[in-house]
N, C-alpha and C positions, 0 to 999 in steps of 0.2 A: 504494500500500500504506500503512498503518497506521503511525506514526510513534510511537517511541520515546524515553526518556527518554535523557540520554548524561550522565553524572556530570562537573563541573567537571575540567578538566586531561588528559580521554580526547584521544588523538590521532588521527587518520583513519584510520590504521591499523592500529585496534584497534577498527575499528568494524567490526560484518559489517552489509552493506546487502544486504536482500531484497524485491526489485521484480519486478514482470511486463511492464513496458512496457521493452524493448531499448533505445532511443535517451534517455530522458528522464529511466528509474531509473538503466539497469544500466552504460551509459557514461556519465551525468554522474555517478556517485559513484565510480565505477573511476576516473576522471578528477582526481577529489577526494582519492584517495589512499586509499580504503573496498574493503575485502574483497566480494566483490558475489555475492549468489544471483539468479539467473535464472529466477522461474518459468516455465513455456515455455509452459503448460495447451496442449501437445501441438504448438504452431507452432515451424517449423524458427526460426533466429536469422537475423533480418533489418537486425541492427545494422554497422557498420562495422567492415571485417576481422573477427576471429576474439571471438567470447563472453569477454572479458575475466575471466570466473569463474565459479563452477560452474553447474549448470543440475537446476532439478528438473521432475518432468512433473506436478506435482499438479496436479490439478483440483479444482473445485468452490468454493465459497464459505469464506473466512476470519472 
């Protein structure tokens, strides 16, 4: 996905990260201490253990 600006002194955990790829966005930045959106474009979650944060079904092109 699409990479954003982050203002000097923002914490991890005041970031929201919105990825579609399970192992590489949405647990390396849950990992990093980042709030995480899940786009799923309709696939079950095939990451380890449970979806660390929310989950959307969009589809189509961003």
């Amino acid at each position: 996905m699409a990479a954003s600006s982050v203002s000097p002194g923002t914490t991890l955990n005041n970031i929201l990260f919105i990825g579609d790829r399970a192992l590489a966005d949405i647990e390396g930045a849950a990992a990093a201490g980042m709030k995480t959106v899940w786009v799923s474009r309709g696939s079950d979650w095939w990451g380890a253990g449970d979806n660390p944060g929310e989950r959307s079904k969009m589809s189509g092109n961003f």
